[in-house]
C-alpha positions in Angstrom: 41.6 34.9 7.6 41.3 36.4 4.0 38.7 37.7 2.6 37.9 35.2 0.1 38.0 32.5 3.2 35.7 34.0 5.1 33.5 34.6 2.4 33.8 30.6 1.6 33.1 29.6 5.0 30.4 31.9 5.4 28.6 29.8 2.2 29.5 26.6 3.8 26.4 24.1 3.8 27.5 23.0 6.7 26.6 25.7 8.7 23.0 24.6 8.8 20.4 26.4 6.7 21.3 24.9 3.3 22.0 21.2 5.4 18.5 19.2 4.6 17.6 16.3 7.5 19.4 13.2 7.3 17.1 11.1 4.7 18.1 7.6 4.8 16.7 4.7 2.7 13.7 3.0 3.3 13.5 -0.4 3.5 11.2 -0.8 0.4 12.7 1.4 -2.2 13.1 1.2 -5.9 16.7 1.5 -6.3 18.7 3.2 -8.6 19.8 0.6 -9.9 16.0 0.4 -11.9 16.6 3.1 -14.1 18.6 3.7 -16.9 18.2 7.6 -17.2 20.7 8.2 -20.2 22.9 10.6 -22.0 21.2 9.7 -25.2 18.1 7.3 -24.8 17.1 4.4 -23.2 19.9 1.7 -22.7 17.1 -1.4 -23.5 16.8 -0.5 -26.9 14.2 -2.5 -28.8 12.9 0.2 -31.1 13.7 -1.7 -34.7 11.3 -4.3 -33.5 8.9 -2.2 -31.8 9.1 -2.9 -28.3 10.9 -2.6 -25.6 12.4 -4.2 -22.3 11.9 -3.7 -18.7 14.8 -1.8 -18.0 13.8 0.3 -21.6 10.1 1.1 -20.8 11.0 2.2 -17.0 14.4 4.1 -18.6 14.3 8.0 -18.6 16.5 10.8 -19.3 17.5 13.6 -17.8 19.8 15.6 -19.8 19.9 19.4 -20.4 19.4 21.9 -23.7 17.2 24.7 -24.8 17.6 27.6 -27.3 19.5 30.2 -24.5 21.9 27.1 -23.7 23.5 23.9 -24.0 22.2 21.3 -26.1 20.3 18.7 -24.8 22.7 16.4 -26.5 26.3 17.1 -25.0 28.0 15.9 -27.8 26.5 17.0 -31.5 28.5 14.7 -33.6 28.2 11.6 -30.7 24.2 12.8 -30.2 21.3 11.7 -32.4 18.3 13.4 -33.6 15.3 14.3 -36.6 17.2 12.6 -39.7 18.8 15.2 -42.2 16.5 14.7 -44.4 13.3 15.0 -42.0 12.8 11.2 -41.2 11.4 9.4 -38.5 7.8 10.6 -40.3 5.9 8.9 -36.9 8.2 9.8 -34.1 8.5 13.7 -35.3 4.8 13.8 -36.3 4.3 13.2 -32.2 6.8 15.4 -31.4 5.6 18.1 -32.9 2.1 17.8 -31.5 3.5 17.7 -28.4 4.9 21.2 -28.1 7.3 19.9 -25.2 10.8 22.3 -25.8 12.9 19.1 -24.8 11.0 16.0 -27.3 13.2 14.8 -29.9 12.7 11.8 -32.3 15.3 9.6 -33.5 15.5 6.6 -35.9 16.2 3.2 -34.9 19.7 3.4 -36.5 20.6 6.6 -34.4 19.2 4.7 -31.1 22.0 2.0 -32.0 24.6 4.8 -31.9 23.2 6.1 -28.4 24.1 3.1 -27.2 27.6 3.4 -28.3 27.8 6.8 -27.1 26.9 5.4 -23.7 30.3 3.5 -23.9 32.5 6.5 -24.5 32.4 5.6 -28.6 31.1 7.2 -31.3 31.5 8.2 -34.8 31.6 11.9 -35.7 34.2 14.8 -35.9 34.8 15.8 -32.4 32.5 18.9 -32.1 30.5 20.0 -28.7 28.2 22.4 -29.5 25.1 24.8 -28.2 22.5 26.7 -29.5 22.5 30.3 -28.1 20.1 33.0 -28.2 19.2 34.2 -31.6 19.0 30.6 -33.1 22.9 30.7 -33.6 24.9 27.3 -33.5 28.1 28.3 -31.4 31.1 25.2 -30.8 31.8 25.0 -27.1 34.6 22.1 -27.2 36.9 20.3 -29.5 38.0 16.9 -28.6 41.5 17.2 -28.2 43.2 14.6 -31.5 39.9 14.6 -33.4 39.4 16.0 -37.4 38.2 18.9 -36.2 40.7 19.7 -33.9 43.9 19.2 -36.5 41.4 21.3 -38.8 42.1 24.2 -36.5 38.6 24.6 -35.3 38.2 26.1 -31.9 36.1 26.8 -29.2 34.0 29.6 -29.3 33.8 29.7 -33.5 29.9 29.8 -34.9 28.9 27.3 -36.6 27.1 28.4 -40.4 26.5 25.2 -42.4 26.4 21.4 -42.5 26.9 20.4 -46.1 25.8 23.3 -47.8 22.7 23.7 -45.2 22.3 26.2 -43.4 22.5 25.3 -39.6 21.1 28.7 -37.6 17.8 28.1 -35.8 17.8 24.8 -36.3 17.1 22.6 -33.4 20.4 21.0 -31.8 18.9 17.3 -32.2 19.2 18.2 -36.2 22.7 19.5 -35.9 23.7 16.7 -34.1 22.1 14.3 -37.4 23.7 16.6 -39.9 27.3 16.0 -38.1 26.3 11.8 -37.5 24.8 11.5 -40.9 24.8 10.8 -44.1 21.9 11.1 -46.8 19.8 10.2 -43.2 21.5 7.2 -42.1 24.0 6.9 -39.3 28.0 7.9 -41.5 30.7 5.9 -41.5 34.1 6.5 -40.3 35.8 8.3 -43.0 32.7 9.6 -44.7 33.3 13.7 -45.4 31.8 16.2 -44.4 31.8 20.1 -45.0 31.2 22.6 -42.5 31.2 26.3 -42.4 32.6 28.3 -39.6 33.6 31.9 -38.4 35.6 32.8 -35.9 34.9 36.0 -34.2 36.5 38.8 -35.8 36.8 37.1 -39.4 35.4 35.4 -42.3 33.6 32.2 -43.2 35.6 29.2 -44.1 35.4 26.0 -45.3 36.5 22.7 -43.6 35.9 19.4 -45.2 36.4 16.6 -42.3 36.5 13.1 -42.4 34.7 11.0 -39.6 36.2 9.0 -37.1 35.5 6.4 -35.1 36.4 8.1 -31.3 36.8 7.7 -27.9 35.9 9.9 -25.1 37.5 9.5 -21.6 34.9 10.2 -19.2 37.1 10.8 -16.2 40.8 11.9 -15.7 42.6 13.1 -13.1 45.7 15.8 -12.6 47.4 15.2 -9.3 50.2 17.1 -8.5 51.7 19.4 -4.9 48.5 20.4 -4.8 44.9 19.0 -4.5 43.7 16.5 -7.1 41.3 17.7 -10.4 38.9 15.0 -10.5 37.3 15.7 -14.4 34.1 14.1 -15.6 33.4 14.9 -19.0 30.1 13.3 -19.3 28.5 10.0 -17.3 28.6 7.2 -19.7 28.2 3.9 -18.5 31.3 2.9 -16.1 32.1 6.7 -14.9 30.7 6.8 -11.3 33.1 3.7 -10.6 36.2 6.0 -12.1 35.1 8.8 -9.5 35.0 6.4 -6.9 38.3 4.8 -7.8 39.9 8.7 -8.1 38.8 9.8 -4.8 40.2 6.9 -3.0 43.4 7.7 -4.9 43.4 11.2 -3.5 43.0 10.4 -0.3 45.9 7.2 -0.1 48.5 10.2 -0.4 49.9 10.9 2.5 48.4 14.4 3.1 45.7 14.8 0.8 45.1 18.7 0.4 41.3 18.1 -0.9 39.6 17.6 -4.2 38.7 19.5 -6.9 35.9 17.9 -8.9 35.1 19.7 -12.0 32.4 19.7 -13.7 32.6 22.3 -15.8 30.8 21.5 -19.5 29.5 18.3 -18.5 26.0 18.1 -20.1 25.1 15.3 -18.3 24.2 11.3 -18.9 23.6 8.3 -17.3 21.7 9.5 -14.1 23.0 5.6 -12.4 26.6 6.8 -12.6 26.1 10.6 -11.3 24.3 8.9 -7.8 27.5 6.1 -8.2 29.8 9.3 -8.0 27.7 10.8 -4.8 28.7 7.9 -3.8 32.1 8.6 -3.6 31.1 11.3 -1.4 28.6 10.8 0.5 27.7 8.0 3.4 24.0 6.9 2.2 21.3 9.7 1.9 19.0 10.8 -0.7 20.7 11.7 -3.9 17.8 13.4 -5.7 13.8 13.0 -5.8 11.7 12.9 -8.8 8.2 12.2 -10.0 7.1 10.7 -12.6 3.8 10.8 -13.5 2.7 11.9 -10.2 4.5 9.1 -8.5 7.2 9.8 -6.5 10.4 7.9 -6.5 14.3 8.7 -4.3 17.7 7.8 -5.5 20.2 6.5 -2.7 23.7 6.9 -2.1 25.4 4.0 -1.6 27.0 4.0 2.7 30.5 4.5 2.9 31.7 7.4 0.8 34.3 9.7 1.9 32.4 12.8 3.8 35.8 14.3 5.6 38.1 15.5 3.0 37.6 19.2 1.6 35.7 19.0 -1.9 34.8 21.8 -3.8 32.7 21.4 -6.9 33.5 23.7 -10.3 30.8 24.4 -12.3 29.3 26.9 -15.3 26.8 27.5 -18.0 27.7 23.9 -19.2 26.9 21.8 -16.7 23.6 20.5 -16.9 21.1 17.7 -15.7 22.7 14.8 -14.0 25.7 16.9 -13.5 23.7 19.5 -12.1 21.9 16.8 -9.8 24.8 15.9 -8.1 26.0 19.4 -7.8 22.9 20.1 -5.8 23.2 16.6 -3.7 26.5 17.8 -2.5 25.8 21.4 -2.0 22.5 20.7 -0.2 24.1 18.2 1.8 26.9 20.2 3.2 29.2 18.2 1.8 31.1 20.7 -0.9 31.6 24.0 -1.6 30.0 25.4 -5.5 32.4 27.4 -7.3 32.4 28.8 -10.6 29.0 30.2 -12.7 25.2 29.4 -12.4 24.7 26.0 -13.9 22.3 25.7 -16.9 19.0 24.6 -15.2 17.7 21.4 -16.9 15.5 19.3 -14.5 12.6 17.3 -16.6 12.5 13.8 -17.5 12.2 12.2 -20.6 10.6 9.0 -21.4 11.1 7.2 -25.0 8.2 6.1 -27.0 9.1 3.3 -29.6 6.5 3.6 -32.8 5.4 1.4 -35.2 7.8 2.3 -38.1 10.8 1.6 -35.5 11.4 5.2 -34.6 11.5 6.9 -31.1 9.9 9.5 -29.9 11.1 11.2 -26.7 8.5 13.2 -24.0 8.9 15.2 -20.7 7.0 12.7 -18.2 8.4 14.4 -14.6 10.6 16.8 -13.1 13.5 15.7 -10.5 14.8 17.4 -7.9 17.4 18.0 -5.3 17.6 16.4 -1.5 15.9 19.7 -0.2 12.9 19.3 -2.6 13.8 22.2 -5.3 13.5 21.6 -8.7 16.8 23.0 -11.0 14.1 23.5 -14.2 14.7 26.7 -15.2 17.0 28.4 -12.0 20.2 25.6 -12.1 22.2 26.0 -9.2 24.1 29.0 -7.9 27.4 28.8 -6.8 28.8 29.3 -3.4 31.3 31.5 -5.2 30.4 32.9 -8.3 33.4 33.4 -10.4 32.8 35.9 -13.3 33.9 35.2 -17.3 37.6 35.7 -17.7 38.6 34.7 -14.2 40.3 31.5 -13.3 37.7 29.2 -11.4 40.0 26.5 -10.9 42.8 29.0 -9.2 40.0 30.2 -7.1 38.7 26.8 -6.4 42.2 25.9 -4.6 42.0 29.4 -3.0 38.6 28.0 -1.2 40.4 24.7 -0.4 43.0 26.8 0.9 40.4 28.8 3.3 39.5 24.8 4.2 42.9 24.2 5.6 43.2 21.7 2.4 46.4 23.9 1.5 46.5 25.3 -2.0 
C-alpha cells in the first residue's frame, strides 16, 4: 500500500469516530422541501408590494462571505446589493444598526434579479470575485465566453475601480451593485461599463465591457478512462436533480472507477438542491441541523442514494455555505473522502425583511450545522487530505480513489 493510501484510509469516516448514529426521519418533520434557503434571497419574492408569501417569510439563506474570504454573493456581477448610489434608504438604515457582518439590503429591482440568478441567468460581465484581507477586491473566476473573459481579464487580477469609483474596502454586496448597475437600477444587457484592474506584477488598465445577458451551467461532467468529475458550480434551482442524474450516469458504465465531486469555488445557493444532491449519495439520514430562533429544525436525505461507490469530495477556500454543508453531511457520514484546502467556514442563516419603501433587508436569525452537531461558522471543514497551493487536488483526488480500489 502507498503512502498516500494508507494515509487516505487511515482518514476514512468509515472507520468509526468521525461516523455519527444513524439519524433517520421522524415521522412529523418539516421537510426540506419548506424552505427556500437561496443563493441570493428569498425565492417568494413580494418585496415591491410589501409582503411576502409563505414559502418567502419561512425562506432563509445560507451563503458564505466576510472581509478574509469569499463574498457572500458567489457571483458579483449575478449578486445584488446596497444600490450604487446608496439606495434602499430603509433597508440599509436597519442594516447598519444591526452590526451583523453578513446583513445586506437590496432594492426590489435587485430581488427580481436574484430570482433570475436562481435560474442560472443573469445580466452582468462574467466576474467572480472576493474581498480579501486589507479591504482589497481580488477576481477569483471568469466565466468562460463572457466580456470579461475576451477582455483578457483573469483570475487572480485586483480589482481597483467600478466606473471611476474606487472599489477597495468596499463591502462585496456594493461591488456586486456597481457590476449589476446602472445610475442604481438593475443595467441592461449591453450597458458599459469601466473597470480598473492590475495584474500582479504590472500596471492598472482600463477595460470598458458591455453587459450580457448569461447563462451559468450549474453542473457538468468530464467522464473519461478514469473516474467521473462531477462539477457544481453553484446550486441554483434544478442542480441537485443534475447531481443525481450524473451519478447514476457514473455508475451505468460498466466498471465505474468512482466519483470525483468537485466543489471547489462553489459559494453556495439553494440549500433545497445541496440536501437533493446528498441525496444522490446518501440512503435517507440527516443532512444538516439548524436553529432558528431557538427552534430546532433537520433536513432529510431522500432513501435510495448510491452509498457503495468510492466518492471523494474536492474542496478549498471557495467553497462555502450550502457547499460546505454537504461537504460535512458526507464526510461526517462516512460516506466520502475530503480532499483539497480548509473550506471557508460560513454557517449562519439569513432571514429577509421586506420594508415599507419595497426594499429588503437581510439578518442572521440561526446557525446550521452538520449531522454530528458542529457548527462550520468560523472553522469550515478540514480536509481528509489537505492539499497545499500549487499542487494538483484533482490528480491527488484520483490518487485517493486509487488507494479505494476505484483505479486511477
Amino acid at each position: 500500500m502507498s503512502g498516500l493510501s494508507a494515509r487516505v484510509r487511515g482518514a476514512l469516516p468509515a472507520a468509526g469516530p468521525r461516523r455519527p448514529r444513524r439519524l433517520r426521519r421522524p415521522r412529523r418533520v418539516r421537510r426540506a422541501t419548506a424552505l427556500s434557503l437561496a443563493l441570493a434571497g428569498v425565492l417568494g419574492l413580494g418585496a415591491a408590494g410589501g409582503s411576502w408569501a409563505e414559502d418567502g417569510r419561512r425562506a432563509m439563506r445560507l451563503l458564505g462571505g466576510g472581509e478574509q474570504g469569499p463574498p457572500r454573493v458567489p457571483y458579483a456581477d449575478q449578486g445584488r446589493g446596497q444600490g450604487a448610489d446608496g439606495g434602499e434608504p430603509a433597508a440599509r438604515e436597519l442594516v447598519s444598526r444591526s452590526g451583523d457582518r453578513w446583513s445586506a439590503a437590496y432594492s426590489a429591482g435587485e430581488y427580481e434579479d436574484v430570482r433570475q440568478s436562481l435560474d442560472g441567468r443573469y445580466t452582468g460581465v462574467g466576474l467572480w470575485v472576493v474581498r480579501t484581507r486589507g479591504g482589497r477586491v481580488q477576481i477569483t473566476r471568469v466565466q468562460p465566453g463572457a466580456p470579461a473573459d475576451r477582455a483578457g481579464i483573469r483570475p487572480g487580477d485586483r480589482l481597483h475601480a467600478i466606473d471611476g469609483a474606487d472599489v477597495t474596502g468596499r463591502p462585496v454586496t456594493e461591488v456586486v451593485a456597481r457590476l449589476r448597475a446602472a445610475g442604481g437600477a438593475p443595467a441592461a444587457a449591453g450597458s458599459p461599463v469601466t473597470l480598473l484592474v492590475q495584474r500582479p506584477g504590472q500596471g492598472r488598465r482600463e477595460y470598458v465591457l458591455h453587459r450580457e445577458r448569461l447563462t451559468v451551467e450549474p453542473v457538468t461532467v468530464r467522464r473519461g478512462a478514469g473516474p467521473s468529475v462531477i462539477k457544481v458550480e453553484s446550486f441554483t434551482r434544478g442542480s441537485g436533480k443534475r447531481v443525481r442524474q450524473a451519478a447514476r450516469g457514473a455508475l451505468s458504465r460498466e466498471a465505474s472507477p468512482g466519483i470525483v465531486l468537485d466543489l471547489r469555488g462553489n459559494a453556495g445557493g439553494l440549500l433545497t438542491e445541496a440536501v437533493g444532491a446528498a441525496s444522490a449519495f446518501l440512503d435517507d439520514g440527516v443532512v444538516a441541523t439548524y436553529d432558528l430562533r431557538g427552534e430546532q429544525h433537520a433536513l432529510y436525505a431522500e432513501p435510495g442514494g448510491d452509498t457503495a461507490t468510492p466518492l471523494v469530495v474536492l474542496v478549498d477556500g471557495g467553497t462555502m455555505s450550502a457547499a460546505e454543508l454537504l461537504t460535512g453531511a458526507l464526510q461526517e457520514r462516512g460516506r466520502a473522502i475530503v480532499v483539497g484546502g480548509r473550506t471557508f467556514g460560513k454557517g449562519s442563516v439569513q432571514l429577509p425583511r421586506a420594508m415599507p419603501d419595497g426594499s429588503v433587508a437581510e439578518l442572521t436569525v440561526g446557525q446550521y450545522r452538520t449531522p454530528s452537531g458542529r457548527t462550520l461558522e468560523g472553522s469550515g471543514v478540514e480536509p481528509d487530505l489537505l492539499v497545499g497551493r500549487g499542487s494538483d487536488a484533482e490528480a491527488e483526488a484520483r490518487k485517493v480513489l486509487g488507494g479505494l480500489g476505484a483505479g486511477a
